[in-house]
C-alpha positions as CSV (number, residue, x, y, z in Angstrom):
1,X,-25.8,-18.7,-13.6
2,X,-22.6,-17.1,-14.4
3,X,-20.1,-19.3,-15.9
4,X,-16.9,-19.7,-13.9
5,X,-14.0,-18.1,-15.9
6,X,-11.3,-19.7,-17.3
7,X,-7.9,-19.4,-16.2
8,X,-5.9,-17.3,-18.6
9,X,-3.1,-18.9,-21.0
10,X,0.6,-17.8,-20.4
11,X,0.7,-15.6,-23.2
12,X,-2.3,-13.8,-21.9
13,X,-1.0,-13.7,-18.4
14,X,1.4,-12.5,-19.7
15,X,0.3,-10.2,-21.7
16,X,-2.2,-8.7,-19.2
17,X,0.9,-8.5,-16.0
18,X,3.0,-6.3,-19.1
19,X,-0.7,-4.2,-19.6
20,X,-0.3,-3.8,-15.4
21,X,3.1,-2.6,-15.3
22,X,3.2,-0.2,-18.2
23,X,-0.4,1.1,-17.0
24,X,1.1,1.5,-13.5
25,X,4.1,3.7,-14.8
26,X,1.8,6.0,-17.5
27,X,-0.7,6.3,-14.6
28,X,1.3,7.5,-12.1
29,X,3.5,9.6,-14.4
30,X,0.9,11.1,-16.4
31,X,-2.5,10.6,-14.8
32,X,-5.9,9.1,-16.5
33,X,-4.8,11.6,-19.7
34,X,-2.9,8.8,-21.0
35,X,-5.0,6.8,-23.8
36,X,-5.6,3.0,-23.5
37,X,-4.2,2.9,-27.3
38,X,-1.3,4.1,-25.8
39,X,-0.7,2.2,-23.2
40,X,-1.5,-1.3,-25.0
41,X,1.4,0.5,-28.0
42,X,4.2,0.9,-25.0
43,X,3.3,-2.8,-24.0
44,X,3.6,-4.0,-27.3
45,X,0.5,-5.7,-27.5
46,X,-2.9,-4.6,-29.7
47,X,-5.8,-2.2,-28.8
48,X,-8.0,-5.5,-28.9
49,X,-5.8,-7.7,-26.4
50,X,-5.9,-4.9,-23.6
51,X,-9.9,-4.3,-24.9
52,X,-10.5,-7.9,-24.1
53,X,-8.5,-7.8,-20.5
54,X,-10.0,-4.5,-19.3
55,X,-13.1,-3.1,-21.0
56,X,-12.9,0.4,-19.9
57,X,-9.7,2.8,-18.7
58,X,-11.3,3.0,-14.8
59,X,-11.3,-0.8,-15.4
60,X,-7.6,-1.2,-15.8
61,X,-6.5,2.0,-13.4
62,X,-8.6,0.1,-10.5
63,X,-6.6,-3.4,-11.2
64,X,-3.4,-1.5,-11.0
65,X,-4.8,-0.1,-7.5
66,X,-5.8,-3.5,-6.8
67,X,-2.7,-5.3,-7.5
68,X,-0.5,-2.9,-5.6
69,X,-2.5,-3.5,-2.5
70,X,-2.6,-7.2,-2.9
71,X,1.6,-6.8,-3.2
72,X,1.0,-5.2,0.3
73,X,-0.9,-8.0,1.7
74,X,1.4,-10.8,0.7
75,X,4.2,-8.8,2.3
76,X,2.0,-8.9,5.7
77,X,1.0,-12.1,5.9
78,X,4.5,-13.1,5.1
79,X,5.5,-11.8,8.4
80,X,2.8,-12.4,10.6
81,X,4.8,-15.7,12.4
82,X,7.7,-13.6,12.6
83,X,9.8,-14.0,16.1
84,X,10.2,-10.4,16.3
85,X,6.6,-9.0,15.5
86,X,7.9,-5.4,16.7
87,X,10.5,-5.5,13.5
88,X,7.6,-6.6,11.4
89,X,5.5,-4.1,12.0
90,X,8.2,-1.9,11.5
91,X,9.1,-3.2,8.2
92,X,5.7,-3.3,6.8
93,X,5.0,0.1,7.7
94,X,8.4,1.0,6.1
95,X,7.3,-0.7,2.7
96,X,3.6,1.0,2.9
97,X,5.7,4.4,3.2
98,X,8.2,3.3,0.1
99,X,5.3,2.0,-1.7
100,X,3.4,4.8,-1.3
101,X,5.4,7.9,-3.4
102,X,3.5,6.0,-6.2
103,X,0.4,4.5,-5.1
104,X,-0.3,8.0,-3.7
105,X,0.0,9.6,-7.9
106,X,-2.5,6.9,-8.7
107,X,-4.9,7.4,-6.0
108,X,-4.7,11.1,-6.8
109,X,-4.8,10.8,-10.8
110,X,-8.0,8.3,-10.2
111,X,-9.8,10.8,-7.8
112,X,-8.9,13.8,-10.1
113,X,-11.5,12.1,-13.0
114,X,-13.7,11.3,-10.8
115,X,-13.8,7.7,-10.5
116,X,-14.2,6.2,-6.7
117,X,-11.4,4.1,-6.2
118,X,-12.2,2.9,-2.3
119,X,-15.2,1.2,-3.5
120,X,-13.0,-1.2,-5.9
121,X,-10.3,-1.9,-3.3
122,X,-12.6,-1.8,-0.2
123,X,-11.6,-5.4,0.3
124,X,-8.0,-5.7,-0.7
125,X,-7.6,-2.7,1.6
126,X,-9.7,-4.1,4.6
127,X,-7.1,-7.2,4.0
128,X,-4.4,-4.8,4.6
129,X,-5.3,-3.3,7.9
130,X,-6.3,-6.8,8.9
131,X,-2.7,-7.5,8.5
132,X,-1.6,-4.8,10.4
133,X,-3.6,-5.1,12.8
134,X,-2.2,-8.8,13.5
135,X,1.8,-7.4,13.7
136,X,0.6,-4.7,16.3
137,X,-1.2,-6.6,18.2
138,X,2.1,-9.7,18.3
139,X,4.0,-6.5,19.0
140,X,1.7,-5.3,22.3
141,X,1.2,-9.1,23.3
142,X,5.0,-9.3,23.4
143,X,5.8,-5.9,25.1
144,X,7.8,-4.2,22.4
145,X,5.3,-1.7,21.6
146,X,2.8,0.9,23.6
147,X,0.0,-1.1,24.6
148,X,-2.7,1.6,24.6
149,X,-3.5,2.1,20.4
150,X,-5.4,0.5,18.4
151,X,-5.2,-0.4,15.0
152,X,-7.6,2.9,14.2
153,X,-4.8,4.6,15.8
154,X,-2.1,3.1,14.1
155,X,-4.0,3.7,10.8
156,X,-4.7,7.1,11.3
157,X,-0.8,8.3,12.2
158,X,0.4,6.1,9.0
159,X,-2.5,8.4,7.0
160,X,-1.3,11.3,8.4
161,X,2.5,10.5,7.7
162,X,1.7,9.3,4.1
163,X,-0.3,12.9,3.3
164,X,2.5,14.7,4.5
165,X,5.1,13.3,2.5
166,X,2.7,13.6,-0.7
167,X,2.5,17.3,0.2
168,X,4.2,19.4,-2.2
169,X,5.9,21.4,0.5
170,X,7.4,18.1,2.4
171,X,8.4,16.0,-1.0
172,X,12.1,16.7,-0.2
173,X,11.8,15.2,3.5
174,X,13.4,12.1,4.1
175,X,10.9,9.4,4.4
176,X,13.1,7.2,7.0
177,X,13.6,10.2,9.1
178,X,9.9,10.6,9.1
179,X,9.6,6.9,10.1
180,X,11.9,6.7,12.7
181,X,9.5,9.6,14.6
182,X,7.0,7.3,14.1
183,X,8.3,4.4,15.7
184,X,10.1,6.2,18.6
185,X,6.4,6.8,19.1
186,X,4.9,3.6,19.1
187,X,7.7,2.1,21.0
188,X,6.7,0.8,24.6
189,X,8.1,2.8,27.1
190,X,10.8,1.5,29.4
191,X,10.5,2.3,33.2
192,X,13.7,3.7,34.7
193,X,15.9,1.4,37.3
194,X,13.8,1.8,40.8
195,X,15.6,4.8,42.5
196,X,16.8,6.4,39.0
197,X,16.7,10.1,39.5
198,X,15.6,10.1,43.2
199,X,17.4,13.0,45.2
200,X,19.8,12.0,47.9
């Protein structure tokens, strides 16, 4: 039996959420090329303290991955009670889109060695789209969004949005102009008055 692991001290935490954050910039700037050695001497810590918090350089890349998501999935559940769930989805699909610019280097930098990232995330991202699902379905229930997607449909648009800004060719397009196509989209349509545009 495994023994259960012991929460770390606050210099450890401490030292391991610094390890996160200067891993997260190198990564996304510079790819997997970036040495471990490195990355522990811009953190201002030893080899040996980011050895003993992540064993292996896919280790650490996928708990930078991890702990974006898990950002991501506070952010949802924090608006899942929200009175306008239409506004919520719209803000957490704004978020995604702002966080994305550089969770999208990662994902690209951690593909580019090889290393599977989706199988390390699976559940943090299931989470996710759990908590997107929620918001669009508050929004349907209370009439402020198109009531015939799903959350496979919703998923898929947001893919398609975030791969186009990551192209090279659309880096300079606005992001918000971008997302206000996409919600014009998903916005429930509103019947004209009775008699608007009949002929006389």
């Amino acid at each position: 039996m495994q023994a259960e692991q012991k929460p770390l001290r606050a210099d450890a935490r401490r030292n391991r959420e610094r390890l996160l954050e200067v891993a997260r910039q190198a990564f996304a700037a510079e790819g997997l090329s970036v040495p471990l050695d490195e990355i522990a001497r811009r953190a201002g810590v030893g080899p040996g303290t980011l050895y003993r918090h992540f064993p292996t350089k896919e280790a650490l890349f996928e708990a930078v991955v991890h702990a974006r998501l898990r950002h991501l999935v506070d952010q949802a559940r924090a608006l899942r009670d929200s009175e306008d769930p239409g506004a919520a989805l719209f803000l957490m699909l704004d978020r995604i889109v702002a966080d994305a610019a550089a969770k999208a280097d990662l994902v690209d930098a951690l593909a580019g060695a090889g290393v599977e990232v989706r199988t390390a995330v699976a559940a943090s991202a299931a989470d996710l789209r759990g908590g997107i699902g929620h918001l669009l379905a508050a929004a349907q229930k209370a009439g402020t969004l198109r009531d015939d997607i799903d959350i496979a449909d919703l998923m898929t648009v947001l893919s398609g949005v975030l791969l186009a800004l990551r192209h090279p060719a659309t880096r300079v397009t606005d992001p918000r102009r971008t997302l206000a196509i996409l919600r014009d989209g998903l916005r429930a349509a509103v019947s004209p008055p009775q008699g608007a545009g009949s002929a006389d």
